[in-house]
C-alpha positions in Angstrom: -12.5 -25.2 -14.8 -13.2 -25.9 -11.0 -11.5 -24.0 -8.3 -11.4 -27.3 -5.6 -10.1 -29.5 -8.9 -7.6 -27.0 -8.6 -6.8 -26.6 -4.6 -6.3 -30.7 -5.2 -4.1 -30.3 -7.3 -2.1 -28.4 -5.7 -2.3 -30.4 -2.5 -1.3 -33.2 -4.1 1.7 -31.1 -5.4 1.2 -31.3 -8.8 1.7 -28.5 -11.0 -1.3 -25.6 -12.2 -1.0 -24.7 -15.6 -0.4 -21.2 -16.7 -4.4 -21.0 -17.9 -5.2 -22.4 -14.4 -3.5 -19.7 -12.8 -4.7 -16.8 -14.8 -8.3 -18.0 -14.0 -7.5 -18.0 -10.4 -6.1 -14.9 -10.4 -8.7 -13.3 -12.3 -11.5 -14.7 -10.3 -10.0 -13.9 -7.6 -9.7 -10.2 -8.1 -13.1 -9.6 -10.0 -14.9 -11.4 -6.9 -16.4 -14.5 -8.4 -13.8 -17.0 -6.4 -14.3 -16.6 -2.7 -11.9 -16.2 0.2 -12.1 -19.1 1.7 -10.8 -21.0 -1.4 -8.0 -18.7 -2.1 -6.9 -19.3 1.5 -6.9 -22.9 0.7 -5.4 -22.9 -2.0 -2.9 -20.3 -0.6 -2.2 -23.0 2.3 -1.4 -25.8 -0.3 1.5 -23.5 -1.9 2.6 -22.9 1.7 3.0 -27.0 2.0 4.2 -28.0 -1.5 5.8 -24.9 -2.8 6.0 -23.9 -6.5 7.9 -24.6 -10.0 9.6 -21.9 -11.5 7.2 -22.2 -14.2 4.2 -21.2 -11.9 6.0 -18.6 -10.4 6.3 -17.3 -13.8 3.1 -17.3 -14.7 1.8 -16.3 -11.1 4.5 -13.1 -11.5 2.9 -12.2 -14.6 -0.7 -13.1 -13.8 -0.7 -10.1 -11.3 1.1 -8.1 -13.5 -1.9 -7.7 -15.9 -4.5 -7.6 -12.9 -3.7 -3.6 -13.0 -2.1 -1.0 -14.2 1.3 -1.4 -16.1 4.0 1.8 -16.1 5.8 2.6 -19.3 8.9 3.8 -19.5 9.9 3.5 -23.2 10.1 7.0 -23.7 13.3 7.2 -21.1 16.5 7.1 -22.9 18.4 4.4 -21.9 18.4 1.0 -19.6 15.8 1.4 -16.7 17.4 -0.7 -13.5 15.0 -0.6 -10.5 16.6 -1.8 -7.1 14.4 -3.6 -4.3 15.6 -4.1 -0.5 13.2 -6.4 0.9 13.6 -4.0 4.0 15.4 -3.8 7.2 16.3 -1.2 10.3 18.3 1.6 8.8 18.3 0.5 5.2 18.9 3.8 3.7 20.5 2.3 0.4 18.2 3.5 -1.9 18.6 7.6 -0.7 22.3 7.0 -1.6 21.9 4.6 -4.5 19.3 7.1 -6.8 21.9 9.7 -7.2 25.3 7.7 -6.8 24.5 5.6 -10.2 22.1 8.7 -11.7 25.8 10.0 -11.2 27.3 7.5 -13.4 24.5 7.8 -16.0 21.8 5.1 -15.2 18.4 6.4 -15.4 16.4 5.6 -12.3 13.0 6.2 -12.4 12.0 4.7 -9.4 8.5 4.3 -7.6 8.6 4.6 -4.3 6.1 4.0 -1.2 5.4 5.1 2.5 6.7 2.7 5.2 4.9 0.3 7.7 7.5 -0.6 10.5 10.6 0.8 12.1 10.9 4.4 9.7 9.4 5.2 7.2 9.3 4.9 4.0 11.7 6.1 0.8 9.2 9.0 0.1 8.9 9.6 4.0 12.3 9.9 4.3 12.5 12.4 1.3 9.6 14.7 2.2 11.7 15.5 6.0 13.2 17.3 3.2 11.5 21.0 3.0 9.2 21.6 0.0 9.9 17.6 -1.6 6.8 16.2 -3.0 6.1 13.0 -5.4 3.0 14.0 -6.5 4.1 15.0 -10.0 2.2 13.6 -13.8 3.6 10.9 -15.4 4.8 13.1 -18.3 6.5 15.0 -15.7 7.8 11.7 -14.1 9.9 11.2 -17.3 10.6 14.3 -18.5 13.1 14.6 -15.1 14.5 11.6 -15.5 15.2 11.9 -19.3 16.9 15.4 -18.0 18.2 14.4 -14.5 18.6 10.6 -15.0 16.3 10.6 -11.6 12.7 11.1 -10.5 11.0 9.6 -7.5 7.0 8.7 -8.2 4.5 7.8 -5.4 2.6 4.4 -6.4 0.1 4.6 -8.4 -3.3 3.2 -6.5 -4.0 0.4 -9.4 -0.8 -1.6 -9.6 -1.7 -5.0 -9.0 -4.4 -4.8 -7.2 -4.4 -9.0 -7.2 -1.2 -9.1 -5.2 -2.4 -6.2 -2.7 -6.0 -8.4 -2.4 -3.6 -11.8 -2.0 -1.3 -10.2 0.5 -4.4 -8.9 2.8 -5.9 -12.6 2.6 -2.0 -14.3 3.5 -1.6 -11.9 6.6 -4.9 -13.6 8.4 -3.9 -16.9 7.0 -0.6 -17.2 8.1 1.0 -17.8 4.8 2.7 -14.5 4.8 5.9 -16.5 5.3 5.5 -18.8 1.9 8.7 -18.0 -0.5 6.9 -18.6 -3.8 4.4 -16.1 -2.5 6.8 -13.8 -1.1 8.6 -13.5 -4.5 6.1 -13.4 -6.6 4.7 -10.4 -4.3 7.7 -8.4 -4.8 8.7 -9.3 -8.5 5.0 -8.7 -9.8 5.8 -5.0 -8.8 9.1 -4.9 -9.7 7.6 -5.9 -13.3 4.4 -3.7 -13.9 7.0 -0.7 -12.4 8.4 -1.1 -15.8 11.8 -1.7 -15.4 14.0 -3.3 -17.9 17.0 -5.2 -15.4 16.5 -5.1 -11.6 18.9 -5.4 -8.7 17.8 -7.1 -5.5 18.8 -6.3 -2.1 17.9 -9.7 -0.1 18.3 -9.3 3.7 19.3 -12.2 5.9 19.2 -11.6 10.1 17.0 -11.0 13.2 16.1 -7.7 11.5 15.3 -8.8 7.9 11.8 -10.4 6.8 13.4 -13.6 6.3 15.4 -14.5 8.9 17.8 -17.3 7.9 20.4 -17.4 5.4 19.1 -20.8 3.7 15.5 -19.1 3.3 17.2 -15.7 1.9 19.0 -17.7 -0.7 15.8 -19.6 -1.4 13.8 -16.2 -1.7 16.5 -14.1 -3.6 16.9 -17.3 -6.1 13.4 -17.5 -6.6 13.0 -14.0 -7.1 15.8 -13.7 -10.0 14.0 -17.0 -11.7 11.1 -15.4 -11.8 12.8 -12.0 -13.2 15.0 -13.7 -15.8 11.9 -16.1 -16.9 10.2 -13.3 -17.8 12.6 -11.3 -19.9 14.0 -9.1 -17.0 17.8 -9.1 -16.4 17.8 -9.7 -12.9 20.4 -10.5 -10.0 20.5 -10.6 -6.0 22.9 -9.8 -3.1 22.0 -11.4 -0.2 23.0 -9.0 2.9 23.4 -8.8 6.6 20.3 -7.6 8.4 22.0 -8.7 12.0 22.5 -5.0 13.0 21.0 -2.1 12.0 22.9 -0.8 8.2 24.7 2.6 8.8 24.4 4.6 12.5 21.0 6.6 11.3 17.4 4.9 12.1 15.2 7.8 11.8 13.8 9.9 8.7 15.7 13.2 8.7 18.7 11.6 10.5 18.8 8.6 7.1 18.7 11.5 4.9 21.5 13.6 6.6 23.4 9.9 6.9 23.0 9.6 2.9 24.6 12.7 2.6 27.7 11.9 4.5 27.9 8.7 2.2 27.6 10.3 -0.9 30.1 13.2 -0.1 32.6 9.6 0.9 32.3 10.0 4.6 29.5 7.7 5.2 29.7 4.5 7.8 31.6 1.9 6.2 29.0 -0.6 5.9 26.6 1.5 4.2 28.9 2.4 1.8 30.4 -0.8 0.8 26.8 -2.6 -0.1 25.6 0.7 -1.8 29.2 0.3 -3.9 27.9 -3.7 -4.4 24.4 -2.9 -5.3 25.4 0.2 -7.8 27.9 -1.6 -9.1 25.4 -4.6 -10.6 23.3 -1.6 -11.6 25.7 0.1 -13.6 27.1 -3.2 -15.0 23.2 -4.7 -15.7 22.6 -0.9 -17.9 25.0 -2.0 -19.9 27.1 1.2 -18.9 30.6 -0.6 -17.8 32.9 -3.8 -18.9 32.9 -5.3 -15.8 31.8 -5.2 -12.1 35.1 -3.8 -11.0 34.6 -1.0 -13.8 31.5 -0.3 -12.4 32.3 0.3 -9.0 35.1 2.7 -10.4 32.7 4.5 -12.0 30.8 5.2 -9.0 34.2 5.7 -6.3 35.1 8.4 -9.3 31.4 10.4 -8.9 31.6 10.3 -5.1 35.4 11.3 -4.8 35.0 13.9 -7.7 31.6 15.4 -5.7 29.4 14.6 -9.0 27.0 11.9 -6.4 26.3 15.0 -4.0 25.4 17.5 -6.5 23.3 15.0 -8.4 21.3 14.5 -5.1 20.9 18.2 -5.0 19.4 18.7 -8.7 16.9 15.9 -7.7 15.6 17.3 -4.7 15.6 20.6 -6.3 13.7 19.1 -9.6 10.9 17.6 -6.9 10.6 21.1 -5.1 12.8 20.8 -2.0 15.4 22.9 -0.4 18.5 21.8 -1.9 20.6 24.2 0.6 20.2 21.0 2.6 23.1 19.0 1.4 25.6 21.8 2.4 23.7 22.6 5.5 22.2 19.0 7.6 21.0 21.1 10.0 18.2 22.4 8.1 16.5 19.0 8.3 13.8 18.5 11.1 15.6 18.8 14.3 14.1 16.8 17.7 13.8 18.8 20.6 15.7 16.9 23.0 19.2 14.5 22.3 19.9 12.0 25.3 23.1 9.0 25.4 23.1 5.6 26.0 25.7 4.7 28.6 27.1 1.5 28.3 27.0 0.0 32.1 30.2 -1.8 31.8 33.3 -2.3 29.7 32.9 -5.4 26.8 32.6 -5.6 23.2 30.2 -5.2 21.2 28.2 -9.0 20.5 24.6 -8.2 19.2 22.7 -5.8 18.1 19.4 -7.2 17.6 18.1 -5.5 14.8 14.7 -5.7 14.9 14.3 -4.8 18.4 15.9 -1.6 17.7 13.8 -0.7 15.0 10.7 -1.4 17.7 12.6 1.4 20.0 12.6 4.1 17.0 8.6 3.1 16.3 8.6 4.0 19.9 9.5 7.5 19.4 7.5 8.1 16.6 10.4 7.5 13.8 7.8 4.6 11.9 4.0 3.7 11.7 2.8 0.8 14.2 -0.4 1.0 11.9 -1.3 2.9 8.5 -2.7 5.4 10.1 0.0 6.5 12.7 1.6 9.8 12.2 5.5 9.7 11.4 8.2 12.1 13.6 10.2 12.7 10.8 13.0 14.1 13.0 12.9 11.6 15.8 15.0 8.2 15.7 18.6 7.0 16.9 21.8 7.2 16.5 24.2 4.2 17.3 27.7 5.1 18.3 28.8 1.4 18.1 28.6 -1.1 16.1 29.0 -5.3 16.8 32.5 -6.2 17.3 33.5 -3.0 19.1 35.5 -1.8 22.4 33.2 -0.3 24.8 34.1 1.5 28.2 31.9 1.7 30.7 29.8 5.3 30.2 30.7 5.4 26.4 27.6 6.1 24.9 26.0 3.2 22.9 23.5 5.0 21.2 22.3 8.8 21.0 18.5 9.2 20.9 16.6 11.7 19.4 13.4 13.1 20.5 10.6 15.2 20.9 9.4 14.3 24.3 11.2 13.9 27.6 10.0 10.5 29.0 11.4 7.9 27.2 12.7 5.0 30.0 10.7 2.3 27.9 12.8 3.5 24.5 16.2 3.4 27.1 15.1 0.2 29.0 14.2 -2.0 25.2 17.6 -0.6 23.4 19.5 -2.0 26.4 17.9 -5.6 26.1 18.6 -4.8 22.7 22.9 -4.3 22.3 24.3 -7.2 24.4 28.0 -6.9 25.4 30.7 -10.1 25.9 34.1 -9.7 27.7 35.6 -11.4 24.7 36.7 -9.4 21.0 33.8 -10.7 18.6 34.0 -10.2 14.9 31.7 -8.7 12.9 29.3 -9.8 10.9 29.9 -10.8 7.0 28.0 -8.0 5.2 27.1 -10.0 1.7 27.2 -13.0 2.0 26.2 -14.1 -2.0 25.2 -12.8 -5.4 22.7 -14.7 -7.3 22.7 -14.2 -10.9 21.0 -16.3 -13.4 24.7 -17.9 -14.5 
C-alpha cells in the first residue's frame, strides 16, 4: 500500500477502505508517513468530504491508536455528554449532578479549557480543596457509590487525533466536518461510554457557525456513534448569546448552583432539562422523554440535584459548605457596571466577542500556558430581546485590576441595541437521533 495511491484516491473522491485507513492512521502516528502527505491527504477530505463508512472506520482507527477507558465495572448505563463549546456553557456543572440525581451514572472525563473560561475541571477546582487527580479504581468506586466522578484526561487517549488536530490547525482544515466529528466522537468512544448525548452549538459564538453546518456536524457525529454500537443523539443549540448570565469560573459554578436549587436563568435551565432528559431516556431509566424530564424537575424541586452536587464535590475533596454559602468561592477584588448609553432593546450579543472581553480579564487561556483568574469574568444583566433604559447596567464585570477601558470599550461593540422590540433567539433548534 502507497500513501499518494491513496491521497488520489481521495482527490478523486473515491472511497478508502477501512484497511487503507488503519494504515494511514498507524503510519501516521508511529512516524513512518510524513507530514506533508497527511496534510494532503487531509486537504483532499476538506474538498470531497467523507462516507459514513469512513468516518466509521476513521472514528475507530484513532480509538485504538491509544489508550481505551473501561468502565464495565460501573453498575449501570454510562451516558457521556459533549458540548462542542461556547461562551458561558456551563451545562455540564449542572447536568453531572441533576441526572446523577435521577440515577444515571456519569463518569465523566473532563479537560482544562483553551478560549473564553476555562475548562469543566477549571471551573471545579475555583472550588476549595477539589482535585481530579484520583486512580482509576478510585474513579469508579465514586461513581458506583455517588453515581458521579469527574477524571482529568488521561495523557495517552488517542494520541492519532491529538497528532491530526496539531497538523489541521497549520493547514487550515480545522474547519472540515468529517474531521471535526471524527475528532470529537473518537474521544467520546475510547472514554468508554455506552450512549452519548451531544450538545451541537450553532451562532457567532459556537465553533461552527451556521445552522446548515451544525446540522451537518451533529448528523455526522451521531452516524458515526450509532455505526459503531453507541446509542447516540444531538441537540443542536443557540450559541448567538452567551448561555446563562455567568462567563467566568467561580461565577459558572455559583450560576450552576442557582440552576440546580430551580432558580437558574431560564435558558440554562431549559437546555440542561433537554440534554438530561435524552440522557435519562438513552440509560434506559424512563418511558419517555417527557418522563425523563419529570424525573429531573422532581430532583431539582425536591432539593435531591443540589445535595448530589454537594456529595460530589465533597467525594473529590472540596468544600462542600459552598453550595449553601456562594460567597466562599474566589471573589474579584473590584465589581464595576456596564451603563447602557441610551434606551433600546436588546438586538445582539455577539457571543464570541464577549468571551474575548472575559480572556481579557484573565477568566480563560489566550495560550496553554496562560494562568486562569478563576474569580474574574462577567456578569450580563440582559439578555437579546430586552428593555433597556439608558444607565441600566448591561453587564457587571468582575475583576482583579482597576484598568479595564479595553474590557468596557470591546463589550460595548459587543451588545448592540435597536429602537425596535426584537425577539429572542430559538434556543434548540433540532434533535438528531438515528430514527
Amino acid at each position: 500500500m502507497r500513501m499518494v495511491d491513496l491521497i488520489q484516491k481521495k482527490r478523486d473522491g473515491e472511497e478508502l477502505t477501512a484497511e487503507e485507513i488503519q494504515f494511514i492512521v498507524e503510519g501516521y502516528t508511529d512516524g513512518s508517513i510524513p507530514d506533508y502527505q497527511i496534510s494532503s491527504l487531509l486537504m483532499a477530505i476538506y474538498f470531497k468530504g467523507m462516507t459514513a463508512a469512513e468516518l466509521a472506520d476513521l472514528t475507530m482507527a484513532m480509538v485504538a491508536s491509544g489508550d481505551q477507558i473501561d468502565l464495565s465495572a460501573i453498575e449501570g448505563v454510562k451516558v457521556d455528554k459533549h458540548s462542542t463549546g461556547g461562551v458561558g456553557d456551563t451545562t455540564t456543572l449542572v447536568l453531572g449532578p441533576l441526572v446523577a440525581a435521577a440515577g444515571v451514572p456519569v463518569a465523566k472525563m473532563s479537560g482544562r479549557g483553551l478560549g473564553h473560561t476555562g475548562g469543566t475541571i477549571d471551573k471545579l477546582e475555583s472550588i476549595e480543596g477539589f482535585h481530579v487527580e484520583i486512580t482509576s479504581d478510585e474513579f469508579i468506586e465514586l461513581v458506583n457509590k455517588n453515581k458521579i466522578a469527574v477524571v482529568g484526561q488521561t495523557g495517552n487517549l488517542t494520541p492519532a487525533d491529538k497528532k491530526l488536530y496539531a497538523l489541521r490547525d497549520v493547514t487550515g482544515t480545522v474547519n472540515s466536518i468529517p474531521l471535526i466529528a471524527s475528532s470529537i466522537m473518537s474521544k467520546k468512544i475510547a472514554a468508554g461510554a455506552d450512549a452519548i448525548v451531544l450538545d451541537v452549538k450553532t451562532g457567532a459564538g459556537a465553533l461552527v457557525k451556521t445552522l446548515e453546518d451544525s446540522r451537518a456536524l451533529a448528523q455526522a457525529m451521531v452516524n458515526i456513534g450509532n455505526n459503531v454500537g453507541r446509542k447516540t443523539m444531538a441537540v443542536i443549540s443557540d450559541m448567538s448569546q452567551p448561555l446563562g448570565f455567568a462567563i467566568g469560573n467561580a461565577l459558572e459554578v455559583r450560576e450552576a448552583i442557582d440552576t440546580l436549587k430551580g432558580e437558574g436563568p431560564e435558558d440554562l435551565t431549559e437546555l440542561c432539562l433537554v440534554l438530561g432528559s435524552h440522557m435519562v431516556y438513552a440509560a434506559g431509566l424512563a418511558e419517555s422523554l417527557e418522563d425523563a424530564r419529570q424525573m429531573l424537575l422532581k430532583v431539582i424541586n425536591n432539593g435531591e440535584a443540589l445535595e448530589k452536587f454537594r456529595v460530589f464535590i465533597e467525594a473529590q475533596g472540596g468544600d462542600g459548605s459552598i453550595v449553601d454559602d456562594p460567597s466562599k468561592l474566589p471573589q474579584a477584588a473590584y465589581k464595576f457596571e456596564l451603563p447602557a448609553k441610551e434606551e433600546g432593546y436588546v438586538a445582539e450579543i455577539i457571543a464570541d466577542h464577549v468571551g474575548t472581553a472575559a480572556m481579557w480579564l484573565g477568566a480563560g487561556r489566550a495560550t496553554k500556558d496562560s494562568e486562569i483568574d478563576l474569580a474574574v469574568g462577567l456578569m450580563l444583566n440582559k439578555k437579546i430581546g430586552d428593555h433597556v433604559n439608558a444607565g441600566d447596567s448591561l453587564v457587571t464585570i468582575y475583576s482583579n485590576r482597576e484598568e479595564i477601558s479595553q474590557v468596557k470599550e470591546e463589550l460595548y461593540k459587543s451588545i448592540i441595541l435597536a429602537k425596535e422590540a426584537v425577539a429572542p433567539p430559538v434556543l434548540v433548534h433540532q434533535e438528531i437521533t438515528k430514527e
